[in-house]
C-alpha positions as CSV (number, residue, x, y, z in Angstrom):
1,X,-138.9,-26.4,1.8
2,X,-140.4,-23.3,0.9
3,X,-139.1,-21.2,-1.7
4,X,-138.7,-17.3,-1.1
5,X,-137.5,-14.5,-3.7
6,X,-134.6,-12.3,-1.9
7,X,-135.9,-9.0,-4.1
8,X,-138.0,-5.9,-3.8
9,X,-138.3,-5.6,-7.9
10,X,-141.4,-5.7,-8.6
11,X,-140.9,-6.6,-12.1
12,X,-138.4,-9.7,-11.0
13,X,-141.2,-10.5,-8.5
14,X,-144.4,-10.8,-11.5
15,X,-141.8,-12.4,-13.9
16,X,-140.4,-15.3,-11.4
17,X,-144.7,-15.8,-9.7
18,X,-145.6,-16.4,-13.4
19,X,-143.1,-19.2,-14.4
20,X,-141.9,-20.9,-11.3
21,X,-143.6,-22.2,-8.1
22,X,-142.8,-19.6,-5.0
23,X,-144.0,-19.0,-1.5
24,X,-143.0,-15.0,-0.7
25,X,-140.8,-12.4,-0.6
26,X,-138.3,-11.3,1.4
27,X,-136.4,-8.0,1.8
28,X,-133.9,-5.7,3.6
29,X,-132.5,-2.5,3.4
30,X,-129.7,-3.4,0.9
31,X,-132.0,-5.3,-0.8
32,X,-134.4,-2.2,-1.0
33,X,-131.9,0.2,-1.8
34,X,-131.4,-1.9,-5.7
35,X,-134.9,-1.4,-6.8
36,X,-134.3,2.7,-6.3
37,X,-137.3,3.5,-4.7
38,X,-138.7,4.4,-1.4
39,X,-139.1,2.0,1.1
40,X,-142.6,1.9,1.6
41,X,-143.2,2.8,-2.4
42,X,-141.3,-0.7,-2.8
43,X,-143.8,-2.6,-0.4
44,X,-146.5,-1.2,-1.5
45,X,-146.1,-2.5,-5.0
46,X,-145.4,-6.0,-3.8
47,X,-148.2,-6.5,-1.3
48,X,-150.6,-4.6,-4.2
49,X,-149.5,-7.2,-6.9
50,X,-150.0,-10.2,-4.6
51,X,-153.7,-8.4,-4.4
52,X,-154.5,-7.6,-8.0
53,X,-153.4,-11.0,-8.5
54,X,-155.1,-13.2,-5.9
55,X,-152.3,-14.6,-4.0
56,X,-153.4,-14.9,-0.6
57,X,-150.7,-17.6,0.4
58,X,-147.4,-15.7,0.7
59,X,-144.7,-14.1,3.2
60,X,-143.5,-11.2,3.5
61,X,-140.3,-10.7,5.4
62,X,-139.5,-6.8,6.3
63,X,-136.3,-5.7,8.0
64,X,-136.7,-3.3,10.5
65,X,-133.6,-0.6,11.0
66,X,-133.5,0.7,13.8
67,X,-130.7,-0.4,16.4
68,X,-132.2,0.2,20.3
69,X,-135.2,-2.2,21.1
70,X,-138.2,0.8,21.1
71,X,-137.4,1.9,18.0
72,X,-137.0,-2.0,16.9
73,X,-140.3,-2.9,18.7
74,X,-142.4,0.7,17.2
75,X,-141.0,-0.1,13.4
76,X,-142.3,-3.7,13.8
77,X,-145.8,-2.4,14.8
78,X,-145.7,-0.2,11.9
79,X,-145.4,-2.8,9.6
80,X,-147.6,-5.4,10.7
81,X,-150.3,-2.6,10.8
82,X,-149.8,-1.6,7.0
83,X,-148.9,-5.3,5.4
84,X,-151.0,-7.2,8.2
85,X,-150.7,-9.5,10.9
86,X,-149.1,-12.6,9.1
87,X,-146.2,-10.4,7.9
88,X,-142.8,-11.3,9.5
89,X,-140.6,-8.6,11.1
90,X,-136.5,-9.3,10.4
91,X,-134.2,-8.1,13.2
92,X,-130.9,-8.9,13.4
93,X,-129.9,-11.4,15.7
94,X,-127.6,-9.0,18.0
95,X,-128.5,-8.4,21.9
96,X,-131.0,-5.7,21.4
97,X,-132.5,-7.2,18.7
98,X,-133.2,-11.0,21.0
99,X,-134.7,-8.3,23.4
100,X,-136.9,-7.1,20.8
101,X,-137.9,-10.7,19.0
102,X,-138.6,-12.0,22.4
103,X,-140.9,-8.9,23.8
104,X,-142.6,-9.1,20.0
105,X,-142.9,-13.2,20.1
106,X,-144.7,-13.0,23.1
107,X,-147.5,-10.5,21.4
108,X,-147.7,-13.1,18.8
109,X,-146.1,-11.1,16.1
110,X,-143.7,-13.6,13.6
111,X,-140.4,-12.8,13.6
112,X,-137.0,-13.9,11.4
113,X,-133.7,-13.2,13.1
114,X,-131.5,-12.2,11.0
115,X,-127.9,-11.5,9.9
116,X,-127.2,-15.3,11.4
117,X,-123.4,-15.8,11.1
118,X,-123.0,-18.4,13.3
119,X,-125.3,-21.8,15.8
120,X,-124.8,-19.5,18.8
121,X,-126.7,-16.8,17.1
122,X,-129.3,-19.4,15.9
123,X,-130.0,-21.0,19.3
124,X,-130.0,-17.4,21.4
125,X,-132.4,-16.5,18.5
126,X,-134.5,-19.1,19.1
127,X,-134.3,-19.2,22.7
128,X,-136.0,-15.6,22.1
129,X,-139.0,-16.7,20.6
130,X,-137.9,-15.9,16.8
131,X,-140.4,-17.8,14.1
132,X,-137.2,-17.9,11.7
133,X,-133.4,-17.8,12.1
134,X,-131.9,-16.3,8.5
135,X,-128.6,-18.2,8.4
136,X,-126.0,-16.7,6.2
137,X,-125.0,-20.0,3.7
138,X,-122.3,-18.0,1.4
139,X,-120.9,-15.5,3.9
140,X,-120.1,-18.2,6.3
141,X,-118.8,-20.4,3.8
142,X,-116.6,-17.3,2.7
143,X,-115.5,-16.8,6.5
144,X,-115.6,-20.1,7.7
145,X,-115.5,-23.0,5.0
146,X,-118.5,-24.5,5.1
147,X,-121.9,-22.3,5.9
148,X,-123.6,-25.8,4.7
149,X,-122.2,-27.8,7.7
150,X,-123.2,-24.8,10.1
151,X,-126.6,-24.8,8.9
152,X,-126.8,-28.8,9.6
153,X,-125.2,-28.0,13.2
154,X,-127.9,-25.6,13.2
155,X,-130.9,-27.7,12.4
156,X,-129.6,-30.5,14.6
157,X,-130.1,-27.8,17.8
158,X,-133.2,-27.0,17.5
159,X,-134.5,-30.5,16.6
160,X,-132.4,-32.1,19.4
161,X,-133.6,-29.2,21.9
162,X,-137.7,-29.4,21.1
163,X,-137.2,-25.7,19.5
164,X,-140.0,-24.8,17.1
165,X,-138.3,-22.0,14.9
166,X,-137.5,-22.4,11.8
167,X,-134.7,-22.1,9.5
168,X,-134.8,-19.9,6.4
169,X,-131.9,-20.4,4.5
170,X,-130.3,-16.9,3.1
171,X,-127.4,-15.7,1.0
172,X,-126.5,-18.2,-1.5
173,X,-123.8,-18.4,-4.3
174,X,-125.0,-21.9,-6.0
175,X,-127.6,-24.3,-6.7
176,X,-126.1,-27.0,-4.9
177,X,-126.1,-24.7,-1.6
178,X,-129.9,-24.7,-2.2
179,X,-130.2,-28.4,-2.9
180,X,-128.0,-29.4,-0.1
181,X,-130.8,-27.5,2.3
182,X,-133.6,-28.9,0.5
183,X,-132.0,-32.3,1.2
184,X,-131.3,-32.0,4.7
185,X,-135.2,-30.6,5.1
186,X,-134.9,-26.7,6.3
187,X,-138.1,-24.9,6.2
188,X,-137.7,-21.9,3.5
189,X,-135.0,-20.9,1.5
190,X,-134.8,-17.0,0.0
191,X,-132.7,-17.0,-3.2
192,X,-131.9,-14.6,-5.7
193,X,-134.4,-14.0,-8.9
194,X,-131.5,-14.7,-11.0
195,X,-130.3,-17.9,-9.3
196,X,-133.5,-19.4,-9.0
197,X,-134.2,-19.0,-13.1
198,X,-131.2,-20.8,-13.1
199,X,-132.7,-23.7,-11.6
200,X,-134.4,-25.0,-15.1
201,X,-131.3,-23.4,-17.1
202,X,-129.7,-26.5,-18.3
203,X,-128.3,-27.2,-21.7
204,X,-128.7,-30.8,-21.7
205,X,-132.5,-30.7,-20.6
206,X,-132.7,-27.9,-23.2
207,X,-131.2,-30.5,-25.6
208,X,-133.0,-32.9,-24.6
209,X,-137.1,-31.5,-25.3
210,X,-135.6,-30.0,-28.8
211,X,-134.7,-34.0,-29.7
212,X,-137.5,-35.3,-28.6
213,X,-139.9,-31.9,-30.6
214,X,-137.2,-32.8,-33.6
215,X,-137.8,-36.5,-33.6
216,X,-141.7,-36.0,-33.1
217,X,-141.7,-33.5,-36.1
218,X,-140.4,-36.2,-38.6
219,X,-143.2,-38.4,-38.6
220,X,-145.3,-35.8,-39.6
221,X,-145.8,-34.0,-42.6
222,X,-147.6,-31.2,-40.6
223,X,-144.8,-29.2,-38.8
224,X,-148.3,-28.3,-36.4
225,X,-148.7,-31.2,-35.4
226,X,-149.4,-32.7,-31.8
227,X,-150.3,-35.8,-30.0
C-alpha cells in the first residue's frame, strides 16, 4: 500500500520525506486553503522541492473546481501541462464529474474520483475509467458506522468485476483505520502529516530502545560507547 501525505505545507511535506518512507502528495481546495497561499504558489513549492531534492518517484493528486464538465476537462489540461503528464487530476465522483473522468481516461490522463461516500459511487467511478476512487474512511464511518466495511465492499467490486482502478484510501481519524486498509491490501492511502508521525509515536517502543541504550551503557565505562 502506498503511503500519501494529505497536505500542501511545504514545510510538513520536507519534514515527513526526511523521516518516514512516503510515495506523494495529495491535495484539494480545503486542503490548500490551510497552507494560506495561492493555489498555484502552493504547487509550485511542492513539485520544486521534489526537484531540488531528486525525487522522481511521487504523485501528485490536484483537485480540479470547477462543477460543469468543460471547465472540469480545461482545469485538468492545465495541470497536467504545468506538473506533467503522470500527475493525477481529482474530480469528484458526481454526474458531471464521471462525464469528465471518462472523456479524460480515454486521453490517457490519470484520474482519482473523489469525495467517494458510498460502493455505488466507487463502481460508476470506475465504470468511468477513473485510475483512483478516494473513499471517504471517517466521514462514512461518522454517517454510516463503518467506512471500513464499505471500503472492503468496495475492493470486493472491483476485484470481483475485472475493474483495474484503484483504491486510495482518504479521510482518516486513527491508525487502525490505516492498518485495517493496509491489511485488507488497497493500493494508497493519503493520511494526515500529524497522524502519520504518530505511527512511530509509541511510549512502550520509546521505553523500550532507552532500556536497551541504558542497559548497554552499564557495561561500559565510556558513556560513547558503541558496538
Amino acid at each position: 500500500m502506498k503511503l500519501l501525505i494529505d497536505s500542501a505545507s511545504i514545510d510538513d511535506i520536507r519534514h515527513v520525506y526526511k523521516n518516514y518512507p512516503v510515495d506523494g502528495v495529495t491535495t484539494n481546495p480545503s486542503i490548500l486553503l490551510k497552507a494560506g497561499k495561492e493555489p498555484y504558489e502552493c504547487l509550485d513549492e511542492i513539485t520544486g522541492y521534489f526537484n531540488a531534492a531528486g525525487i522522481k518517484d511521487y504523485e501528485l493528486h490536484v483537485q480540479v473546481i470547477s462543477t460543469d464538465v468543460k471547465g472540469m476537462i480545461d482545469e485538468a489540461e492545465r495541470i497536467v501541462k504545468r506538473y506533467g503528464k503522470e500527475t493525477y487530476i481529482k474530480i469528484p465522483a458526481v454526474v458531471e464529474g464521471l462525464y469528465a473522468i471518462n472523456i479524460l481516461s480515454a486521453q490517457g490522463y490519470h484520474t482519482t474520483a473523489t469525495a467517494i461516500y458510498n460502493a455505488h459511487q466507487a463502481y460508476l467511478a470506475g465504470k468511468a475509467g477513473a485510475t483512483y476512487v478516494a473513499p471517504y474512511v471517517n466521514r462514512m464511518t461518522n454517517l454510516y458506522g463503518d467506512g471500513i466495511e464499505i471500503v472492503y465492499q468496495i475492493f470486493a467490486i472491483f476485484a470481483n468485476n475485472n475493474m483495474s482502478t484503484k483504491i486510495l484510501g482518504a479521510s482518516f481519524k486513527t491508525l487502525d483505520q490505516i492498518t485495517d486498509l493496509a491489511e485488507l491490501g488497497i493500493d494508497a492511502a493519503t493520511v494526515p502529516p500529524e497522524l502519520i508521525k504518530k505511527m512511530l509515536d509509541d511510549k512502550d517502543v520509546n521505553d523500550a530502545v532507552a532500556k536497551f541504550n541504558d542497559d548497554f551503557h552499564k557495561l561500559c565505562k565510556d558513556d560513547k560507547a558503541t558496538m
